[in-house]
C-alpha positions as CSV (number, residue, x, y, z in Angstrom):
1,X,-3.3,37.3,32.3
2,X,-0.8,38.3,34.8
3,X,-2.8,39.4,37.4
4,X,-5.1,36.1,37.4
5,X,-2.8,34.4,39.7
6,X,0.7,33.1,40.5
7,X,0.0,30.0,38.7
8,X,-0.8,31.9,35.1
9,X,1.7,34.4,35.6
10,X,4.7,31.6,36.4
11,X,2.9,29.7,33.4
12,X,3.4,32.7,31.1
13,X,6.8,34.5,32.3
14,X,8.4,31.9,34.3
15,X,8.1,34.4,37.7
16,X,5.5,34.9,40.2
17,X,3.4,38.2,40.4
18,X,5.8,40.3,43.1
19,X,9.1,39.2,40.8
20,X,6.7,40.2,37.6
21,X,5.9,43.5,39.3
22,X,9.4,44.1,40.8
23,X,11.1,43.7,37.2
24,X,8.5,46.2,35.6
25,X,9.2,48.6,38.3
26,X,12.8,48.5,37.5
27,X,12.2,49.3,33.7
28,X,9.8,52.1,34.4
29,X,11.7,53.7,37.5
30,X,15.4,52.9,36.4
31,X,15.7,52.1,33.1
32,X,13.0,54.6,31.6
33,X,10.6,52.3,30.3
34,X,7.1,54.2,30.3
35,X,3.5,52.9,29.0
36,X,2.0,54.0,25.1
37,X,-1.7,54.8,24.6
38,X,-1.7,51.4,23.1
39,X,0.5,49.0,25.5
40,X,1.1,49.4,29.2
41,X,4.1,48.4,30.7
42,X,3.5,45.4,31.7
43,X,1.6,44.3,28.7
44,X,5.0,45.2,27.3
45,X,7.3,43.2,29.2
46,X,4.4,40.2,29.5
47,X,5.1,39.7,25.4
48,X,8.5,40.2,26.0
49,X,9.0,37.4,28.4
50,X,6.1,35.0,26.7
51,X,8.6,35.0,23.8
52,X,11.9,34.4,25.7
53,X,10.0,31.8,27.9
54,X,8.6,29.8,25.6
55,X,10.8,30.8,22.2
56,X,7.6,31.0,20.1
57,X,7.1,33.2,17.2
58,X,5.5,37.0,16.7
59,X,2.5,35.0,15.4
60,X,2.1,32.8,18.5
61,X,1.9,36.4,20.6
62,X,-0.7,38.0,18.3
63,X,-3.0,35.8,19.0
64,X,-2.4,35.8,22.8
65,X,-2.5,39.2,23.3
66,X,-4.8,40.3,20.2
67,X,-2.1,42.1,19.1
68,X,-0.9,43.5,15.2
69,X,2.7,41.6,14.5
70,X,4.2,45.3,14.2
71,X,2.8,46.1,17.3
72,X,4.3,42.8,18.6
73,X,7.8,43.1,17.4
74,X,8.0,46.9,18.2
75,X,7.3,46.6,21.9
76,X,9.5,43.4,22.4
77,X,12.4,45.3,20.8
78,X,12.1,48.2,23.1
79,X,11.6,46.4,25.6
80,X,14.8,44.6,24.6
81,X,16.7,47.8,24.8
82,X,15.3,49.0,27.7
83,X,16.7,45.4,29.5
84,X,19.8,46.2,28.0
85,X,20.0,49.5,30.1
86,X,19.5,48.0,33.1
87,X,23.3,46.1,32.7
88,X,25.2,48.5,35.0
89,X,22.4,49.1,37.2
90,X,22.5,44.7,37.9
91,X,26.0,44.2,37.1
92,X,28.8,45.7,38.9
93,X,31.9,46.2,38.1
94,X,35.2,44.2,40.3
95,X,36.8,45.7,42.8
96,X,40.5,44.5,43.3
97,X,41.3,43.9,46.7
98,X,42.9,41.3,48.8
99,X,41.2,38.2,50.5
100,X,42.1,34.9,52.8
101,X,45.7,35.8,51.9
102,X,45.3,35.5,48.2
103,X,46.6,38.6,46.6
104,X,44.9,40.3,43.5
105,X,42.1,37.7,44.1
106,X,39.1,39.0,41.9
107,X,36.9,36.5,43.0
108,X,35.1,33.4,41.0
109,X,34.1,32.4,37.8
110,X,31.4,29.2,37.5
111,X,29.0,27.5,34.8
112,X,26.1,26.6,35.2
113,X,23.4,24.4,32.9
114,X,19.6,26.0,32.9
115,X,16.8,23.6,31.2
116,X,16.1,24.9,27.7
117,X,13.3,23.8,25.4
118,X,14.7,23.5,21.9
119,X,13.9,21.8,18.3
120,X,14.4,18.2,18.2
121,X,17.2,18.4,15.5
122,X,19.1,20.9,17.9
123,X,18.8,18.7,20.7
124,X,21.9,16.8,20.3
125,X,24.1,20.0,20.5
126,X,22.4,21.3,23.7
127,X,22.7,17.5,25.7
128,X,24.9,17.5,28.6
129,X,27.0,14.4,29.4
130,X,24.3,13.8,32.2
131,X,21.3,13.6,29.1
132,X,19.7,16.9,29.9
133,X,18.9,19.4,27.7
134,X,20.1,22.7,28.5
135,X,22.4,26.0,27.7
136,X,25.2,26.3,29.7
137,X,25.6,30.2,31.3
138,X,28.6,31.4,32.6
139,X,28.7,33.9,35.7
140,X,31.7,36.0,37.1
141,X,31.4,37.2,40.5
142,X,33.1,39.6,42.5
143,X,34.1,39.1,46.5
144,X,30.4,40.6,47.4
145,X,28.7,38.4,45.5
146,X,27.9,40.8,42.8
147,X,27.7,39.4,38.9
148,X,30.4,41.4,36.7
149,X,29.9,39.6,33.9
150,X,27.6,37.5,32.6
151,X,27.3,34.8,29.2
152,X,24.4,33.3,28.2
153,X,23.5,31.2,24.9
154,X,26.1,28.8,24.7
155,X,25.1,25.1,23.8
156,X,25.1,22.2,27.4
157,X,27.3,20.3,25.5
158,X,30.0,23.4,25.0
159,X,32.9,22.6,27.3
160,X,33.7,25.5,30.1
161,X,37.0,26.3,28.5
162,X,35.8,26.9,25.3
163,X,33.0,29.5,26.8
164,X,35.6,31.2,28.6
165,X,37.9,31.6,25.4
166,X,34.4,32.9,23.6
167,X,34.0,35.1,26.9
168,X,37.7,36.5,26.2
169,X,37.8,37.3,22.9
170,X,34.2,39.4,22.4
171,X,34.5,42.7,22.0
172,X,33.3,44.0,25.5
173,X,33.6,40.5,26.8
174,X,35.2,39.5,30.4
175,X,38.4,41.5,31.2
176,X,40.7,40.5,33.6
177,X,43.6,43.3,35.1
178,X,46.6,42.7,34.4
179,X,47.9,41.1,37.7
180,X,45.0,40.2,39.2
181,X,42.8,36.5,38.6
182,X,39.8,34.8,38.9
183,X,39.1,31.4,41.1
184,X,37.8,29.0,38.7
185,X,37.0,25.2,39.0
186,X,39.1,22.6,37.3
187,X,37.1,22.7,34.2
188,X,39.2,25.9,33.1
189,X,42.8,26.6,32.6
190,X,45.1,27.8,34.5
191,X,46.2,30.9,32.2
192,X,47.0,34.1,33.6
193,X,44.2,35.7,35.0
194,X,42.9,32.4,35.7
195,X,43.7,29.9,38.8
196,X,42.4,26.5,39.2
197,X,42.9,24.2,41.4
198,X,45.9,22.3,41.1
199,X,45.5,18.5,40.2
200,X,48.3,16.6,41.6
């Protein structure tokens, strides 16, 4: 299926054939994904992405890849794992350091709203004020550009502040040195750790 063409495979996993074959690379060479005598790799990741693509259900793959439902949920759950490894090999940790004049500048923090297909009755949650129907994500950068932290999952209609309080109180959620702050955009508070611009 993902070897057809760009069109089936963008279809199926949202990414073209080099970005399909780029990720699977990275889980076998990196993160220590390797192929079964029943499901190659990128059979493996294929499933995996059908279901986070299109948020169907283990019955919904079975039939597209003539697959058992054990055999389904088995691969998509190490394949899960196996993603989950590959956190500090994409996400880097901040480097203090100081930048246009602004000392213990970390770097920025931003929202941002990616389309999302969801059930009619949990539509209303996941409108923005603009009408569309997405989850809102929220990426921390550092000064190279580099994502340090990363939350995903949140409803559109979830205000920015109330994603970064969620973002502060997980358990291995966003940490800020003591000292040192994030540049943010007005929709956040100014809090230590935190500077927005000033409204005045």
């Amino acid at each position: 299926m993902i070897h057809e063409s760009d069109l089936v495979c963008q279809q199926s996993t949202r990414m073209d054939r080099r970005t399909f074959a780029i990720l699977c690379h990275l889980l076998r060479n990196v993160a220590g994904l390797s192929s079964t005598e029943i499901v190659d790799i990128e059979e493996m990741v294929a499933m995996f992405l059908h279901v986070l693509v299109h948020d169907v259900k283990n019955r919904v793959i079975q039939r597209k890849f003539v697959r058992f439902g054990e055999t389904v949920s088995r691969y998509f759950n190490i394949v899960l794992l196996i993603v989950v490894r590959l956190y500090e090999e994409l996400i880097k940790r901040p480097i203090p350091r100081v930048y246009f004049n602004l000392q213990n500048y970390l770097d920025a923090l931003d929202g941002m709203y990616i389309k999302v297909n969801v059930l009619p009755r949990d539509r209303p949650t996941f409108r923005t004020r603009k009408g569309e129907i997405t989850t809102n994500f929220l990426g921390v950068c550092d000064t190279k550009g580099d994502f340090v932290y990363v939350l995903t999952g949140w409803e559109g209609s979830a205000a920015d502040s109330r994603i970064l309080r969620d973002a502060l109180s997980r358990e291995n959620g966003l940490q800020v040195q003591k000292g040192y702050y994030y540049l943010c955009d007005a929709g956040y508070p100014n809090v230590e750790g935190f500077l927005a611009p000033y409204r005045g």
